[in-house]
C-alpha positions in Angstrom: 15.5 -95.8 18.7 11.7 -94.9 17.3 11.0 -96.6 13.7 11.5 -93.9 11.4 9.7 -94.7 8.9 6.4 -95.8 11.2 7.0 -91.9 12.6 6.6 -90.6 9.0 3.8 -92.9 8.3 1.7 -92.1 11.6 -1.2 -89.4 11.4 -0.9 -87.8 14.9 -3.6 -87.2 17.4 -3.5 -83.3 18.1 -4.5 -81.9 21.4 -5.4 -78.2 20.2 -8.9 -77.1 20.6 -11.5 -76.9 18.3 -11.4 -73.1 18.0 -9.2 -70.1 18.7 -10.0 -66.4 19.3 -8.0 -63.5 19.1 -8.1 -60.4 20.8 -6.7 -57.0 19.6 -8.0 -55.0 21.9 -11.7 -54.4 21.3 -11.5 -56.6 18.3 -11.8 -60.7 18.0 -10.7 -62.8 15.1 -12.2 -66.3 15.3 -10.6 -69.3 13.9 -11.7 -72.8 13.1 -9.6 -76.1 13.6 -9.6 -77.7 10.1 -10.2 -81.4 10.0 -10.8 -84.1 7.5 -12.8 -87.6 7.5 -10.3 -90.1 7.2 -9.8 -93.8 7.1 -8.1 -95.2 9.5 -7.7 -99.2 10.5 -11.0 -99.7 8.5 -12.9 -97.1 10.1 -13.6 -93.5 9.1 -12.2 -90.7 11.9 -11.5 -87.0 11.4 -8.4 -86.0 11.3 -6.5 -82.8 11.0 -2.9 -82.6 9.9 -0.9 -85.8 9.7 2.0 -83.7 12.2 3.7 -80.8 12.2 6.9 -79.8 10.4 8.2 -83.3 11.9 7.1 -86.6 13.2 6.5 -86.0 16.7 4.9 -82.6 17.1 1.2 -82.3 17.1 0.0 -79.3 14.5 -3.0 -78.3 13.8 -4.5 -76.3 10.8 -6.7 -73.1 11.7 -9.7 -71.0 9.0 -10.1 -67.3 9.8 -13.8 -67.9 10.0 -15.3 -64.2 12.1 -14.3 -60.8 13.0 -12.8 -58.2 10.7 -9.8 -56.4 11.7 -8.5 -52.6 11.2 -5.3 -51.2 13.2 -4.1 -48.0 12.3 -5.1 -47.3 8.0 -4.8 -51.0 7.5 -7.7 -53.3 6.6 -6.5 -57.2 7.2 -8.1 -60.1 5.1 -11.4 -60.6 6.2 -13.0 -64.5 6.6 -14.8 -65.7 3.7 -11.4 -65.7 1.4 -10.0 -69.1 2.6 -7.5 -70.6 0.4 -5.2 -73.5 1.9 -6.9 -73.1 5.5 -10.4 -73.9 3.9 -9.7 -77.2 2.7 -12.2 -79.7 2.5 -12.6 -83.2 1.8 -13.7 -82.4 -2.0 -10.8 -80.0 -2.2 -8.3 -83.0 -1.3 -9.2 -84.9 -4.6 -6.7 -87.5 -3.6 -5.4 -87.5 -0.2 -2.3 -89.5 -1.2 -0.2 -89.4 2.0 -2.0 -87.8 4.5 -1.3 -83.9 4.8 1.2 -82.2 6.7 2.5 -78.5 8.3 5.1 -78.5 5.1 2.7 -79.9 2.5 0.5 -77.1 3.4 3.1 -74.3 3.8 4.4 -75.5 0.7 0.9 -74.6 -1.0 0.4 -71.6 0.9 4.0 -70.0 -0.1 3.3 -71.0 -4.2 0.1 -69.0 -4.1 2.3 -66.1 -2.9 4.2 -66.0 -5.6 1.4 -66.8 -8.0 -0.4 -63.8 -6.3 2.0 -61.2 -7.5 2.8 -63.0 -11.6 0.8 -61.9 -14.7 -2.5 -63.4 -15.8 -1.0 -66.1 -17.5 -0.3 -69.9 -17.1 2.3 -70.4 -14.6 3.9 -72.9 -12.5 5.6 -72.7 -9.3 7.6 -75.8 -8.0 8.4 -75.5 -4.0 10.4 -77.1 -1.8 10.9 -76.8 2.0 9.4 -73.2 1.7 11.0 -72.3 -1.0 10.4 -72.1 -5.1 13.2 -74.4 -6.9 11.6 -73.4 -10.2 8.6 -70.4 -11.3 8.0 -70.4 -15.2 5.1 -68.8 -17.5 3.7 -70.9 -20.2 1.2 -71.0 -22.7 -0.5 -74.1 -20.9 0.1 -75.3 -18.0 2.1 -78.0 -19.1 4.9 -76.1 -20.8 4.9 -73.8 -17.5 5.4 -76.9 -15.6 8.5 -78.2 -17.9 10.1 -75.0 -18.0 9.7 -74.4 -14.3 10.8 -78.5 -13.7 14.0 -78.1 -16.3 14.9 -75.2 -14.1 15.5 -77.4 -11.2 15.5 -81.1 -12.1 17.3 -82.1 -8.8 15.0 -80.3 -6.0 11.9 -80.6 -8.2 11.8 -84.3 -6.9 9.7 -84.6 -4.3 8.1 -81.0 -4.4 5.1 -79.5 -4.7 3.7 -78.2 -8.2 1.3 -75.2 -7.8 -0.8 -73.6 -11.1 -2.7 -70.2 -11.3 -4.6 -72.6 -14.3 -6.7 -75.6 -14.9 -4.3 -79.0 -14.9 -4.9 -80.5 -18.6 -4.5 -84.1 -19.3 -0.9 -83.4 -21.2 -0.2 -81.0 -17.9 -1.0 -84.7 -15.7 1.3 -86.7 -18.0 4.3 -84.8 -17.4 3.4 -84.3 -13.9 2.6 -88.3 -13.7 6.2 -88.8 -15.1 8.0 -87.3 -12.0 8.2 -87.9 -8.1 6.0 -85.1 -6.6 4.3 -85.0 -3.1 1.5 -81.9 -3.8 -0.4 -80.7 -7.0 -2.6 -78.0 -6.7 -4.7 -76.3 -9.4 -7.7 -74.1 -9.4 -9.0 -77.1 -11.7 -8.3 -80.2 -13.6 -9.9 -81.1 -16.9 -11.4 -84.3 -17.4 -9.0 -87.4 -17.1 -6.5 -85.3 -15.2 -7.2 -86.5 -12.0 -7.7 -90.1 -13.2 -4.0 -89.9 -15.0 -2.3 -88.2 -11.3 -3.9 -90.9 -9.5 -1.3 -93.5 -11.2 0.7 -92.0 -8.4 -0.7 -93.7 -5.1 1.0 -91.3 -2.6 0.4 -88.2 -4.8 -1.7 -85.4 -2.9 -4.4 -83.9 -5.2 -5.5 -80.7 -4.4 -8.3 -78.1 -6.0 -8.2 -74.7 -4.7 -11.3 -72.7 -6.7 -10.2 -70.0 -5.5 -7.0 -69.9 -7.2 -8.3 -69.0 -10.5 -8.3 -64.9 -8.5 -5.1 -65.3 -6.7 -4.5 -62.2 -8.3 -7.0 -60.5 -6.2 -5.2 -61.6 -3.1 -1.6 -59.4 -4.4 -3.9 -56.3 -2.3 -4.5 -58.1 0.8 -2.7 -58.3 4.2 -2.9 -60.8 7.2 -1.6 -60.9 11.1 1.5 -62.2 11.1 2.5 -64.3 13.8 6.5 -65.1 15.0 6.5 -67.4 18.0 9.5 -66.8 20.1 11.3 -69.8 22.2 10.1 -67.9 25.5 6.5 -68.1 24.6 6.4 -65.0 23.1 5.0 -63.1 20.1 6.4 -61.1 17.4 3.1 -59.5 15.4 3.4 -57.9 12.3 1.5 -56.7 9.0 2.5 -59.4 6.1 4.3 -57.6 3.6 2.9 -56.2 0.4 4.7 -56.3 -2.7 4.5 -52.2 -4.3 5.7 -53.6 -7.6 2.9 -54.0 -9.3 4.0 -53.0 -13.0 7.2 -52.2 -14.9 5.9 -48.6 -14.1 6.6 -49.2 -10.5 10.4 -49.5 -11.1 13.0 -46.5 -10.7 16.2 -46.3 -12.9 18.7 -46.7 -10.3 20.3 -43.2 -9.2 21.8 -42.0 -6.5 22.7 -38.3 -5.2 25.4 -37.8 -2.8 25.5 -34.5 -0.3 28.5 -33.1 -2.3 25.5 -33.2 -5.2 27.4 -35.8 -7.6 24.6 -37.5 -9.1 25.8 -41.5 -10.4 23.0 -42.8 -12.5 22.1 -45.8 -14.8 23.3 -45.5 -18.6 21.5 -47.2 -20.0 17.5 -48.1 -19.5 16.5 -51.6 -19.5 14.5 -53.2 -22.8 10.9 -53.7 -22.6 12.1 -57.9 -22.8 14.8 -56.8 -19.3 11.5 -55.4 -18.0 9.4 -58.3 -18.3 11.8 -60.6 -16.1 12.5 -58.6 -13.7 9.1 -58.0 -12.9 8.7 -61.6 -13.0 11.6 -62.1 -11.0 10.7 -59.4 -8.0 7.3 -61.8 -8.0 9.1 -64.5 -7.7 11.5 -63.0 -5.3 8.2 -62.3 -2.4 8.1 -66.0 -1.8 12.0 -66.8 -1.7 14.2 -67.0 2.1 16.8 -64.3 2.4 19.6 -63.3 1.5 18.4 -64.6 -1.7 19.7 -63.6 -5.1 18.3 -64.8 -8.5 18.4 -65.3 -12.0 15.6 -65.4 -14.3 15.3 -65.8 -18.1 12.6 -65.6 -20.7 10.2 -66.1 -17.6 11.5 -69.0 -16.0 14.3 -69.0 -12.8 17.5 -69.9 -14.0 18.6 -70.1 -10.5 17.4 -69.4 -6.7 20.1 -68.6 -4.0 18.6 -69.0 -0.9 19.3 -68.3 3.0 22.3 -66.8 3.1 24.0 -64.6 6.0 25.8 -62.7 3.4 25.1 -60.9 -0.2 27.6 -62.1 -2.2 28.0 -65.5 -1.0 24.6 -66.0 -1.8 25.5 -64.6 -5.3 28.1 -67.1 -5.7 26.0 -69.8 -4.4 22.8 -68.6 -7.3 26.1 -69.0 -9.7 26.9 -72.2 -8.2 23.5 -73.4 -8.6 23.0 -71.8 -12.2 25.5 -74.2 -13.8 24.6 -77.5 -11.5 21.3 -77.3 -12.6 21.7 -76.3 -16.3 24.2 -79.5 -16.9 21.7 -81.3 -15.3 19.2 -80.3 -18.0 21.3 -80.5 -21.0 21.9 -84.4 -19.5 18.4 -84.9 -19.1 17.6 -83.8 -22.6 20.6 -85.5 -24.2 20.1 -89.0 -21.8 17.3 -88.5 -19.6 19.2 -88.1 -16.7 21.4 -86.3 -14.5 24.4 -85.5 -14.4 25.6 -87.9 -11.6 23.8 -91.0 -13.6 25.9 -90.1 -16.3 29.0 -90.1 -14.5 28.2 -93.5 -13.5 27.3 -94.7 -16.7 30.7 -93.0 -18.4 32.5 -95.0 -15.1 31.0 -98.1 -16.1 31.6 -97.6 -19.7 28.3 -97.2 -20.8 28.8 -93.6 -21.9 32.0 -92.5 -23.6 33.6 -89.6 -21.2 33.1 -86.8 -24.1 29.1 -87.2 -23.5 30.5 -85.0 -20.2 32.7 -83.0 -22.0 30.0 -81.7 -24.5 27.6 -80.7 -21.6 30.8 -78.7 -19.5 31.8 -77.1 -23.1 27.9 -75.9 -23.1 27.6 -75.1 -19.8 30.8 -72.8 -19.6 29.9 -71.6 -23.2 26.4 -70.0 -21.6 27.7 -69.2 -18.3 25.2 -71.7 -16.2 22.2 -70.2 -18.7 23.0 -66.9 -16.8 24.3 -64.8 -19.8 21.5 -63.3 -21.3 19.7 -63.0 -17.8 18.4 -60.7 -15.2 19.5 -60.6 -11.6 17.2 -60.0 -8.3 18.4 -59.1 -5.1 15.7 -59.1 -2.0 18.2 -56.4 -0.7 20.7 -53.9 -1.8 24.4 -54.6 -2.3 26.6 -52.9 0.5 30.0 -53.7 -1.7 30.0 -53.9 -5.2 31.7 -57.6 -4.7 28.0 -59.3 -5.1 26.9 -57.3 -8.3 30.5 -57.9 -10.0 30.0 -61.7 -9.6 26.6 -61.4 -11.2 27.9 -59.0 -14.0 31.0 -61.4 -14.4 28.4 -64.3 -15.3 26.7 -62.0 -18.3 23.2 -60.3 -16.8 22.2 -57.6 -18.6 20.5 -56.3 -15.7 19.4 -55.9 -11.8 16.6 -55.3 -9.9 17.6 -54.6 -6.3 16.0 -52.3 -3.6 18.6 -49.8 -3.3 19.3 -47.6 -0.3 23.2 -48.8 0.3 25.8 -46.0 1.3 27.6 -47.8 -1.9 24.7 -47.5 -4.2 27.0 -44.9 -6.6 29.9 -47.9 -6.5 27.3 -50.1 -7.9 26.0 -48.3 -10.6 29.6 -47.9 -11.8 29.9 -51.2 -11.8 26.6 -51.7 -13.6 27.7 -48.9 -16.4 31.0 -49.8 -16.7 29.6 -53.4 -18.1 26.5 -51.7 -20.0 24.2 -53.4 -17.4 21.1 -51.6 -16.5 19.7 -51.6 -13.1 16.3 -50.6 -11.3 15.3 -49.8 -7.9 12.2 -51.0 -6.2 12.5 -48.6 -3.1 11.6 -51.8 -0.8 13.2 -54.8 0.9 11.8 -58.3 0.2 13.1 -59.8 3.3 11.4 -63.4 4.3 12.4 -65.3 7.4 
């Protein structure tokens, strides 16, 4: 059997060429392999990624560097606007670990959530694709506690991604935890100096960031290779949600012309998160359903095959992770650690009985919240677990034949709903 951990350690050799072009029909898009000077053995190479999304498969990493591209109405990003795939050696401010496909992907998928959030400090913490906590803050470290607290557990490990400059006290929280990536349109002085405590720790600047906003417009080709050796090619989506404006009250007019339609409409504060939420939502795998709070996720169901198991699984999560912060705050750990500690009889057993009492008492940190759905609810069974849990509101696409079912079920429990009149599917 191959050594594991010399596979994970090893920065492959790729075999793909130095350039790629593109052709759609008349027009070419050019691309640039992206490499890096490395040491290696006591000499300096270049080197592009370390391997793909595992040991064992060459990758390499490509810039949109020529050709501009219109098919149909639609304009795609033009070169010039490189983010991740522009990376140089002064970008990578510590190279920690040598990059990968997933550390970069990782990157890529924060800064398309960031793209779509308000212009304020924020924090989005990924992991294997996906966000397991977004927060606003009013400096980039308290949006990287709150997004941290909402996902102790999958935080570790993860990559931590900021629309603002890291500050020193930003570095000292992040210093305290395991991470893999930072990346920050900046870092103010001794930042850098503090994250490099942490040998393995990639350091990344990104200029660019600091007008991710500007990228919320833009489209690019994309690409689904199939196991044949074929293509998929399609537009990347665009989120139409740009303000609270942009939301519909959920209603729903049936041929018999019964109109069923929303009570009650949703507070400027019910607003607020769930346009924070169908952000968020545009980087998240589907079926996904949320639950955000005050700006922050409370939870993130992911990947599911059906609507309300993912539901139950964003429940599921909801009160995992909110014990696990009221243990961290009480003892600074989880709550496994202090399971052992009450089994060893370090802890008396009622240390766990406090956090369940709160946990149960605040539903998981879901009462009080709003719920997102990437797409509608075919049976009112998904929205009645979400209700049952204590949102005071939904944000869902709409378009199901039991869209009137729903908004019963919504008015019945003084829940407000919107409609986005789009599907935020992500595979």
């Amino acid at each position: 059997m191959a050594n594991l951990k010399a596979m994970y350690k090893t920065v492959m050799d790729d075999h793909f060429p130095e350039d790629l072009k593109i052709s759609f029909g008349g027009q070419t898009l050019l691309y640039r392999k992206r490499v890096w000077k490395i040491e290696d053995g006591g000499e300096v190479v270049e080197k592009g990624l370390r391997y793909g999304e595992n040991p064992g498969q060459e990758a390499a990493l490509y810039e949109l560097v020529g050709g501009n591209l219109k098919l149909g109405e639609c304009f795609f990003i033009a070169p010039g606007k490189g983010l991740v795939s522009c990376l140089s050696e002064e970008g990578l401010l510590q190279f920690g670990k040598h990059p990968g496909k997933t550390n970069l992907t990782d990157i890529d998928n924060a800064l398309n959530i960031l793209r779509y959030l308000k212009a304020t400090p924020a924090c989005a913490i990924m992991k294997h694709n996906n966000p397991c906590g977004v927060a606003y803050g009013a400096d980039a470290g308290e949006a990287y506690g709150r997004a941290n607290s909402a996902d102790r557990l999958a935080a570790f490990g993860g990559c931590a991604a900021f629309n603002v400059a890291v500050s020193r006290d930003a570095a000292e929280l992040l210093a305290r935890n395991y991470l893999e990536v930072v990346v920050a349109p900046a870092y103010e002085p001794g930042a850098v100096e503090i994250l490099q405590g942490r040998k393995n720790l990639r350091i990344v600047e990104i200029a660019r960031i600091d007008k991710i906003r500007d990228y919320a417009p833009e489209r690019f080709v994309d690409f689904k290779s199939l196991m044949d050796g074929g293509l998929v090619v399609q537009q990347s989506p665009l989120n139409r949600i740009k303000t609270a404006a942009d939301f519909e009250i959920a209603s729903v007019s049936k041929k018999d012309g019964t109109v069923t339609k929303i009570k009650r409409s949703p507070t400027e504060k019910e607003l607020d998160d769930l346009l924070f939420g169908w952000s968020v939502e545009q980087g998240v795998t589907s079926n996904s359903v949320l639950f955000v709070k005050d700006g922050k996720t409370v939870a993130i169901g992911t990947g599911e095959q059906d609507r309300v198991g993912v539901a139950e699984i964003a429940i599921f999560k909801a009160y995992k992770k909110y014990a696990d912060d009221l243990a961290f705050r009480a003892h600074g750990c989880l709550c496994f650690e202090i399971e052992e500690k009450v089994n060893k009889g370090e802890l008396p057993e009622s240390e766990l009985d406090k956090i369940s009492e709160k946990v149960k008492a605040d539903r998981g940190g879901i009462r009080g919240s709003v719920g997102v759905s990437d797409a509608f609810f075919p049976k009112p069974d998904g929205i009645n677990a979400c209700i049952k849990e204590g949102i005071t509101a939904m944000v869902q696409p709409g378009g199901s034949m039991g869209d009137d079912q729903i908004i019963a079920a919504c008015n019945a429990a003084d829940v407000t709903m919107v409609f986005t009149g789009q599907r935020a599917f992500r595979h």
